[in-house]
N, C-alpha and C positions, 0 to 999 in steps of 0.2 A: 616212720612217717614224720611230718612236719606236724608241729603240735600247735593248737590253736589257742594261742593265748586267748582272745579278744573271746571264748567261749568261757574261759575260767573265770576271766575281770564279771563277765555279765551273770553266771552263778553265782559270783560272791556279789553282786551287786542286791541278785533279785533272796538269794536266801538272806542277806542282813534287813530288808524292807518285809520277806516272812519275820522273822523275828521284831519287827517294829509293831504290830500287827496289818498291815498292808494285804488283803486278801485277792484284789481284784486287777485286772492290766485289761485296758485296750488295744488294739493292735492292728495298727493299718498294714498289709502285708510289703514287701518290696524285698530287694537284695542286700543291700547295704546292712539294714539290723538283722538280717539272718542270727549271729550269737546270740544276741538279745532277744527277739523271739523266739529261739528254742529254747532260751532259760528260762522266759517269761510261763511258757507253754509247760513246762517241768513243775514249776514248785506253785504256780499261782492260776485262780480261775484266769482264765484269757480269752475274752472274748473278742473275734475277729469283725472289722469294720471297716469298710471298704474304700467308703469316703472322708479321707482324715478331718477335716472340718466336723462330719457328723461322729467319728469318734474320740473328737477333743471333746463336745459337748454331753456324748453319753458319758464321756469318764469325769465332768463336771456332772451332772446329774445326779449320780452314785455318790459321788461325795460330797455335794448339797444334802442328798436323804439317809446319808451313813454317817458324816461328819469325820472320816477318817478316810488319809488322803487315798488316792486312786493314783496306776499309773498308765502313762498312753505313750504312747512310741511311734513312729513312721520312721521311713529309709530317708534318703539324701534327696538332694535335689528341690522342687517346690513342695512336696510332701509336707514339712515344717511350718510354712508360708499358710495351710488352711487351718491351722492350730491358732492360729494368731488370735482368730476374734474369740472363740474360749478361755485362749490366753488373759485377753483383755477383761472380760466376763468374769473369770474365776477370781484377778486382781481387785477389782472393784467391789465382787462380793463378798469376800473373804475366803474362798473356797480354796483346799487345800491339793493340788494337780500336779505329780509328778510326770515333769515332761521331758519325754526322752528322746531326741533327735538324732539318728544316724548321718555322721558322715563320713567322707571319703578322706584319708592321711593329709597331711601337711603338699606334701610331692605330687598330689593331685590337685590342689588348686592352683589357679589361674594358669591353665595349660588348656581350658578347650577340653579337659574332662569331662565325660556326658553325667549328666544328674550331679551337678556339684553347682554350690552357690555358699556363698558369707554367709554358714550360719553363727556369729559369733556374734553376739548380746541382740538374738534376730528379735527376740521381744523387747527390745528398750527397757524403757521402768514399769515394766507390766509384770515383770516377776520379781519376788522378794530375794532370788539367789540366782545367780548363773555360775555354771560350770562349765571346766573344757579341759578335760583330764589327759587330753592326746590320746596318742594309739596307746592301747592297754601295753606292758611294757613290764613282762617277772621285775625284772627291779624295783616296781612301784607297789607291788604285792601288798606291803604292809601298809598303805592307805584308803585301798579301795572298799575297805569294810565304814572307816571315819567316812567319806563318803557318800555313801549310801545313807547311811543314818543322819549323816547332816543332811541330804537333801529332807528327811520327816523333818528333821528338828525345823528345818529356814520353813517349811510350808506348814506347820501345826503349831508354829513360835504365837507371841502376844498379838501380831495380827497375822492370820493365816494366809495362806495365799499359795499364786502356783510355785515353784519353780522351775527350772530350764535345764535340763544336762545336755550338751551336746560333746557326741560321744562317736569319736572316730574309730574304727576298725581297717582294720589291713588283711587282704586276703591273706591263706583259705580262712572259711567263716569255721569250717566244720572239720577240719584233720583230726589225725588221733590226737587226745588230749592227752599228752605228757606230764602236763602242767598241771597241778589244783590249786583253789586259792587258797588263801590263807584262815589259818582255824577262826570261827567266831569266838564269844565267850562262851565258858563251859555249864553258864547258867540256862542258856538257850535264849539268853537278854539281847536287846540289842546293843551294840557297839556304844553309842554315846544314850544314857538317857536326859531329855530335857525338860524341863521344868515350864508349867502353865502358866497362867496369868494371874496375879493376888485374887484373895475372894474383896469380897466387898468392906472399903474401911468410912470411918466417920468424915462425913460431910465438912468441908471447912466453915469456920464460923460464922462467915455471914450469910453461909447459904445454908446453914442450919437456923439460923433466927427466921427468914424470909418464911420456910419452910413453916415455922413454928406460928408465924403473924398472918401467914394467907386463910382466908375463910374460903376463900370461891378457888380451891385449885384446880386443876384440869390437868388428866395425862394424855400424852399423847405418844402411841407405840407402836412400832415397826419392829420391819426381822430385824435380828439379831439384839432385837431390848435386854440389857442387862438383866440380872437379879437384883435384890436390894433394897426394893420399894414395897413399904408396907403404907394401904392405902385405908381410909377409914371414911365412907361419903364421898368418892370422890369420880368423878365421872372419867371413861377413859374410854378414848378414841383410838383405835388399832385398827389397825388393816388387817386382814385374815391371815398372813403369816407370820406375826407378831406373837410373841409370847403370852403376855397378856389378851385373854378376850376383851372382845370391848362390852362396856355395861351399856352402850349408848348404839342403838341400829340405826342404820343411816342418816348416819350422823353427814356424811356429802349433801347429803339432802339437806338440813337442815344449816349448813353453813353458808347455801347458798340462797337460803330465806332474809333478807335486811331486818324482819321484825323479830325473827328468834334473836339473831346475832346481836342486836341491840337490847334484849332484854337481858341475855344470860352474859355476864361477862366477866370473864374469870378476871382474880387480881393474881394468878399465879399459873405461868404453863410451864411443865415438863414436857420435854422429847427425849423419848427414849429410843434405840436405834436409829434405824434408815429411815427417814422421810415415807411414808403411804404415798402411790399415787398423785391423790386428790387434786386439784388443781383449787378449790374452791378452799380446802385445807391451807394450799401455799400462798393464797391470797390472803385470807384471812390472820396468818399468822403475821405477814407482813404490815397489817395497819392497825394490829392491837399494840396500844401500849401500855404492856406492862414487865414486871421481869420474868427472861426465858430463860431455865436452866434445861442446857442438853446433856446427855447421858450419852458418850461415844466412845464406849470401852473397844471397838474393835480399833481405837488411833486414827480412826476417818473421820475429819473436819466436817464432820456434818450437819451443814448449818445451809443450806440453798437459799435460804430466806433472809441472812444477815445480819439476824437480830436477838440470837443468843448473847443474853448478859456474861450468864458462867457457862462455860464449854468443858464438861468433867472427861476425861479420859482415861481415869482409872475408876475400876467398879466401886460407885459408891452406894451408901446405905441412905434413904433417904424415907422421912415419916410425913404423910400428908393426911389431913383431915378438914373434912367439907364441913361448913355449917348444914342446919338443918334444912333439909328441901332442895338444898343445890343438886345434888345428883338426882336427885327424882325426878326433877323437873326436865332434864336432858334424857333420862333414860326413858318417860314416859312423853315427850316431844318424843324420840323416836319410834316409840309405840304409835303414835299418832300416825306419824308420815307414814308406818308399815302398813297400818290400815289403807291409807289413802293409794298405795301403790296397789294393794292387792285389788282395789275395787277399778281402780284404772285396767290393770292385767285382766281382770275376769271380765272386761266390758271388750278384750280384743278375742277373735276368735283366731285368729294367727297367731303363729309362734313367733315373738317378741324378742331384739336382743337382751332384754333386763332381765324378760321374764325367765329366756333361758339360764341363765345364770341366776335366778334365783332359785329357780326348781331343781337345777343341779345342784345344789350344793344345801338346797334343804335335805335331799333324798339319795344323798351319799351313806354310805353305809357306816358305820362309828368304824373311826381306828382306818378309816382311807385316805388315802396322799391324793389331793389335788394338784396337779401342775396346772399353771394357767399361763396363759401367752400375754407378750406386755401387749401397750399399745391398745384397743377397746375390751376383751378378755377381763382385765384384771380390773379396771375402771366399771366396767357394768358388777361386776362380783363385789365391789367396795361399797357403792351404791344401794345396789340392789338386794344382797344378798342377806339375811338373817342373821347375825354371830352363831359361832358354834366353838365348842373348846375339846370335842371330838373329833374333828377332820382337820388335816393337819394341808397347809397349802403353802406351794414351792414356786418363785417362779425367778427369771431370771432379771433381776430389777436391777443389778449391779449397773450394766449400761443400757438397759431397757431394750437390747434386740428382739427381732423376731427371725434371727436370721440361726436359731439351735435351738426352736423350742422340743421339736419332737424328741431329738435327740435325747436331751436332754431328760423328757420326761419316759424312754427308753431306756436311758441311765438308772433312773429312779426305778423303774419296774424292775431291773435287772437284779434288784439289793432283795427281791423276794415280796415286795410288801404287794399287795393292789393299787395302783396307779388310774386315776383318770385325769385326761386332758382335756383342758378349755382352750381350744384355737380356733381364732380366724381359717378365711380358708388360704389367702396370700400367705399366710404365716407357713401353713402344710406346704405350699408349692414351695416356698423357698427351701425348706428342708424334706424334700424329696428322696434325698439319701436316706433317710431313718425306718424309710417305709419299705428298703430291698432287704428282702429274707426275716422281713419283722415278725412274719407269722409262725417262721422255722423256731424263733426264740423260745424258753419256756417261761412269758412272761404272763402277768393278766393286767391287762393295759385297756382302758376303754377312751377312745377318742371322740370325745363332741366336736365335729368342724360347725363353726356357722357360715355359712355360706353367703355372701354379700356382695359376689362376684368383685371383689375389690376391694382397698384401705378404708373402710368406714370413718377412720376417725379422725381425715381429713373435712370430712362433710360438716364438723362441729370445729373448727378454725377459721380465722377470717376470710382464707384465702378463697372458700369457697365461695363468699357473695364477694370478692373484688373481682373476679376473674370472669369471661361468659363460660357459660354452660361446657361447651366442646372442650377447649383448653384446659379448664378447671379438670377436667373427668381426663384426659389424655397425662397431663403432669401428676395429678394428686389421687384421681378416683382409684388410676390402675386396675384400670377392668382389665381380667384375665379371661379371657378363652378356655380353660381346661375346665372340663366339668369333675369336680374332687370326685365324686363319684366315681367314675370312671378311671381316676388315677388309684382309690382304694383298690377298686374292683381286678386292675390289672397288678396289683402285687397282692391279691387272693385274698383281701383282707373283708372280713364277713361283714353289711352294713348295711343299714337300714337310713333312706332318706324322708323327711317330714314338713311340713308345711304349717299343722296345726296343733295350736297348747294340746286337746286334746290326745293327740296323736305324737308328741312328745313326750307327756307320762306316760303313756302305754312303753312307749322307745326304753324310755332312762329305766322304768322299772322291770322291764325284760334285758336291756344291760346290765345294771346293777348285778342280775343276779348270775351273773355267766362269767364264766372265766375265758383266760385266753386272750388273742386281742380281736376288738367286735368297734365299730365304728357308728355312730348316729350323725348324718347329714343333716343338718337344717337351715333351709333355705328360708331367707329373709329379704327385705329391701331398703339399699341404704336409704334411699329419700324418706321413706315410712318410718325409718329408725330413728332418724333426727327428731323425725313428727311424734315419737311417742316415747322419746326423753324432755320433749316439750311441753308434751303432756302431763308427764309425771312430776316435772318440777312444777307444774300451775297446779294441780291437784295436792300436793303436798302444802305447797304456800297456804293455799285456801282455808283445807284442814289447820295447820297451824293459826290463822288468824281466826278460826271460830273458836 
């Protein structure tokens, strides 16, 4: 028989990425990767997903909560094209994505071939590496091991990221294999190994004096914050998926007080990693003046604000220490305003958007992965929520979409840990995919939707009071028609809907303790939501100035 190369090239591909340590592949089905999916299917878990978009961003998921790259494949034709926006997601966050695109030989483009399109540099600068190896080809035998191991090394290099293989085949997918590839090494190592990023070295000198002369420092930390920082008195502001906990609870709150901000004010800020959220954060850092050292060891210029002095991009060592009283006073101004939100919360007998998100993520179980959705999700959890250095929270802020959150936090579940999601309910509709056969998975996934019948977090932007009523709510509200409900309910997903605080601890404490995936609806209203984030800042204010 005729022997299938393009089956040998995709064994040596998928066993040199086993020997990287590579456990996991996604796999949109189609004709084209046939080789590639039955290698994929041979040596590594492979889980099948239907909608390529929704399995770009489970195989981003999984390698946000495992930190070792994942790989995801589709056939020819627009298959490639819904990888895109994970594409972009993984680039931005650092997230390491081996992506692998089927297509059809050289002599089948531009002929009006069915399923064939220019997949060649189809991600622009969204991936750290692109490839295009041709049709697999015995004579190439002895690179396709480098290969494989380069695409680990370009996507787990100093800053991680996806890469691209796109990888043409020629029929048959599947004849007798005459062919095998080429031995690996005899250690069972992989073909190239590569080297990480330095640990952490000494600060240069005038940003070691500054460090040593500031009394009132202030840190400020995001995902991906380096190591490095040894702190003593010193307050620090972190958003939940930040390395560092923060010593300072709603600290949003308090930045958006003028009497705190003007009493407490640091003569030194640190940023470490990505930027939090906040918007009262990116204000405020914009009309302090003093000097701002950022921490950006993943090589991302992240600076949104424009007013970093030193910009460090390699992990540095750095020693801070508070006069006496400076941390306190921020730590216990937080303590205040959590007072003043609790006693706002317990005077609503409806279930709240802060409140939700404060109750979730008080009464998560230690050692659970929160995923939470951009957009109001992760802003009421910054706000709202408690610190905790037990619950670990994921979400996709690289470009802020809501267009893979499920997916994504289906990736997350798929690594084995317990998983629960904070989404909108626009957020569910738009990734709809993630919800076919999610129950068939062996995951334990718990989804909170709130339900708001639309983008809430247009009703807190100007646009809302330039515009009248009708227009405002048709361009920006996006009231949807589907009741989530009913969309769980028709892919068998078990779920309980809620109205009142009450009756959402009863919910979150009989989810918590269940495995499987089990869904809590909670229905809200935007106009009321506005009204009791307006609440909460005038109640905090108050408390803060007695």
């Amino acid at each position: 028989g005729t022997m299938s190369v393009g089956l040998a090239f995709s064994r040596t591909l998928v066993d040199e990425w086993r020997r990287s340590g590579v456990t996991d592949a996604f796999l949109s089905p189609g004709s084209r990767s046939t080789p590639l999916a039955v290698a994929l299917a041979e040596r590594l878990t492979t889980h099948v997903v239907l909608d390529e978009r929704c399995a770009a961003f489970s195989a981003l998921g999984m390698a946000l909560a495992s930190g070792r790259p994942t790989v995801v494949a589709c056939t020819s034709g627009t298959a490639g094209t819904h990888f895109h926006a994970a594409v972009v997601e993984a680039s931005q966050a650092g997230v390491p994505v081996i992506v692998c695109t089927a297509d059809r030989p050289p002599e089948l483009h531009d002929v009006a071939a069915p399923q064939t399109t220019d997949q060649t540099h189809l991600y622009g600068r969204a991936v750290r590496w692109f490839a295009e190896p041709g049709p697999p080809d015995a004579a190439t035998a002895s690179a396709w091991r480098s290969l494989a191991a380069r695409a680990v090394g370009e996507a787990t290099g100093h800053v991680p990221g996806p890469v691209h293989l796109n990888l043409a085949f020629r029929e048959p997918f599947l004849a007798d294999d005459a062919t095998s590839g080429p031995p690996g090494r005899p250690d069972g190592g992989p073909w190239h190994r590569t080297g990480g990023a330095p640990g952490p070295a000494d600060p240069p000198a005038d940003v070691r004096a500054t460090c040593m002369q500031a009394d009132r420092p202030l840190v400020i930390s995001g995902h991906g914050a380096p190591e490095g920082l040894t702190l003593d008195g010193v307050p620090v502001l972190s958003d939940h998926r930040g390395p560092l906990t923060a010593t300072v609870a709603h600290w949003d709150l308090l930045l958006r007080d003028p009497g705190f901000v003007r009493a407490q004010v640091p003569d030194l800020v640190v940023r470490a990693g990505m930027p939090p959220a906040s918007k009262a954060l990116a204000q405020w850092l914009t009309r302090l003046d003093v000097p701002q050292i950022v921490l950006a060891p993943g090589g991302q210029w992240t600076d949104p604000s424009r007013t970093a002095t030193w910009m460090l991009t390699a992990p540095t060592r750095l020693t801070l220490t508070g006069e006496n009283g400076w941390a306190d006073a921020w730590s216990s101004a937080g303590d205040t305003a959590g007072g003043a939100v609790d006693a706002v919360l317990a005077a609503h007998d409806e279930a709240t958007e802060p409140g939700v998100a404060r109750r979730l993520f008080a009464t998560l179980p230690a050692d659970s992965t929160l995923v939470v959705s951009s957009s109001m999700p992760i802003r009421d959890l910054e706000s709202f929520a408690r610190p905790r250095h037990d619950v670990r929270v994921l979400a996709n802020r690289g470009v802020n979409g809501i267009d893979g959150v499920t997916s994504t936090a289906l990736g997350v579940a798929l690594t084995g840990a317990p998983a629960t999601l904070l989404i909108g309910d626009l957020a569910l509709l738009h990734d709809q995919g993630a919800l076919t056969g999610l129950v068939d998975r062996e995951v334990d996934l718990e989804l909170v939707v709130v339900d708001n019948h639309g983008g809430g977090i247009f009703s807190f932007l100007p646009q809302a009071g330039a515009l009248e009523p009708d227009r405002f709510e048709r361009l920006f509200g996006t009231p949807q028609p589907l009741n989530p409900e009913a969309l769980l309910a028709a892919h068998g997903i078990d779920h309980v809907a809620v109205q009142t605080g009450v009756e959402l601890d009863r919910a979150l404490a009989e989810a918590h303790g269940r495995q499987g995936v089990r869904a809590i609806v909670v229905r809200t209203d935007r106009a009321s939501n506005t009204a009791v984030h307006d609440e909460l800042s005038g109640a905090v204010a108050v408390a803060l100035g007695s």
